[in-house]
C-alpha positions in Angstrom: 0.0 0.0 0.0 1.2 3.5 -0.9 1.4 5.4 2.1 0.8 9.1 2.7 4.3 10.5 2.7 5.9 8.0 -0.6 2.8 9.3 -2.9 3.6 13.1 -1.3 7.1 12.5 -2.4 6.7 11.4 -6.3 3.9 14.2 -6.7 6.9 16.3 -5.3 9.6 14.4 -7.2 7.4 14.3 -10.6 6.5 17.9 -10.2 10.6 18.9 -9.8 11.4 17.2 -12.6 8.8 18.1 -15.3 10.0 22.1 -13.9 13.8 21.1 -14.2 14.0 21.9 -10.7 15.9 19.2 -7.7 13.6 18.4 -5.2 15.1 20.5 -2.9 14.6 23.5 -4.8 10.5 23.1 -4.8 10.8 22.6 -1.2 13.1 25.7 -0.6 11.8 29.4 0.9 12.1 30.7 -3.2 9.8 33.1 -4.6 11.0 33.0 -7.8 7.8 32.5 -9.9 9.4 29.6 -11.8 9.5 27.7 -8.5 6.7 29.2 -6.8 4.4 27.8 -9.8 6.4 24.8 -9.8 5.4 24.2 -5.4 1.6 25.4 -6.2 1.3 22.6 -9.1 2.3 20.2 -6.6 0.7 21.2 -3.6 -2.7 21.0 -6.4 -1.5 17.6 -7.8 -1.9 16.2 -4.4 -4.8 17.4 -3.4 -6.7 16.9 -6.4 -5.0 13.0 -6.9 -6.5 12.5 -3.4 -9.8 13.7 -4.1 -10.0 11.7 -7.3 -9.2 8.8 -4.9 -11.9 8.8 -3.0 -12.1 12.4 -1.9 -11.9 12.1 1.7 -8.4 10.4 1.9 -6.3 12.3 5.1 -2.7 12.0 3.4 -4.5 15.1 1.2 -6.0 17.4 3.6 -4.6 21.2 3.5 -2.8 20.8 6.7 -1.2 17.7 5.9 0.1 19.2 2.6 1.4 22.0 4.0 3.5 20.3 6.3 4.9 18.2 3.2 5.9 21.2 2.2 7.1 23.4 5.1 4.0 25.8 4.3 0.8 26.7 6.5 -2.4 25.4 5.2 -3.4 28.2 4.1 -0.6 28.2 1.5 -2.0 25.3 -0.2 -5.4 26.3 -0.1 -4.1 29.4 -2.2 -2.0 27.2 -4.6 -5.3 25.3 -5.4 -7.2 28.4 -6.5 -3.9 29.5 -8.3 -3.6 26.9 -10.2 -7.1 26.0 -11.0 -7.8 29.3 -12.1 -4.6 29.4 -14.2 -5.3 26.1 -15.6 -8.9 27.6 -17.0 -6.6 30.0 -19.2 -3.2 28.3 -20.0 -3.4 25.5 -22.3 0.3 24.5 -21.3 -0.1 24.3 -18.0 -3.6 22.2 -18.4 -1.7 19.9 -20.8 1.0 19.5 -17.8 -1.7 18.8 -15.1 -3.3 16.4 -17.2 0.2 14.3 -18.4 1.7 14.4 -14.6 -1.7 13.1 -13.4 -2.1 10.5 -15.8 1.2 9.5 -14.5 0.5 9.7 -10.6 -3.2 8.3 -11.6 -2.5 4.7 -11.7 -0.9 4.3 -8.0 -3.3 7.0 -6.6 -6.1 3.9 -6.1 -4.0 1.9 -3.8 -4.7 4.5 -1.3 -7.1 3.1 1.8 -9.3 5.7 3.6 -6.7 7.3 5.8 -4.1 5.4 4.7 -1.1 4.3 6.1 0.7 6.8 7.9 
């Protein structure tokens, strides 16, 4: 079973690498937009992959995010509304959700309600 912090980790591995970022560097205090948007795509990708799952798996919850990625709750709740609204007017960017969650799709499933911790 996939727990909460390994499918955290290749949303946040996945996400670096499609940004030609390390996985340090989307994890780092950077504003620089290229990372910023890189962090809010990933922040989204796991929220929305959990809600696809089932919706109501606790790996995904804002708090729990946040803490993934050394950010308050409210920081992912803002990356969400970022990047959906973005994703309404950037074709790129919706193409990039969709391939990186076609890729994350297939192990999302093996997640239990409130997984393995």
């Amino acid at each position: 079973m996939i727990n909460r912090a390994s499918m955290i980790d290749e949303v946040q591995s996945r996400v670096a690498n499609a940004f030609a970022l390390s996985r340090s560097e989307l994890l780092s205090r950077s504003r620089r937009r290229p990372v910023a948007l890189a962090r809010q795509v990933a922040m989204y990708l796991c929220r929305d992959l959990a809600q696809r799952s089932g919706g109501r798996s606790r790996w995904a919850s804002f708090p729990r995010i946040g803490i993934a990625f050394a950010r308050d709750h409210s920081s992912v709740i803002h990356a969400c509304h970022v990047v959906t609204e973005r994703r309404a007017r950037d074709r790129g960017l919706a193409e990039l959700l969709d391939e990186l969650t076609r890729e994350l799709r297939p192990a999302t499933p093996l997640i239990a309600e409130g997984g393995a911790e």
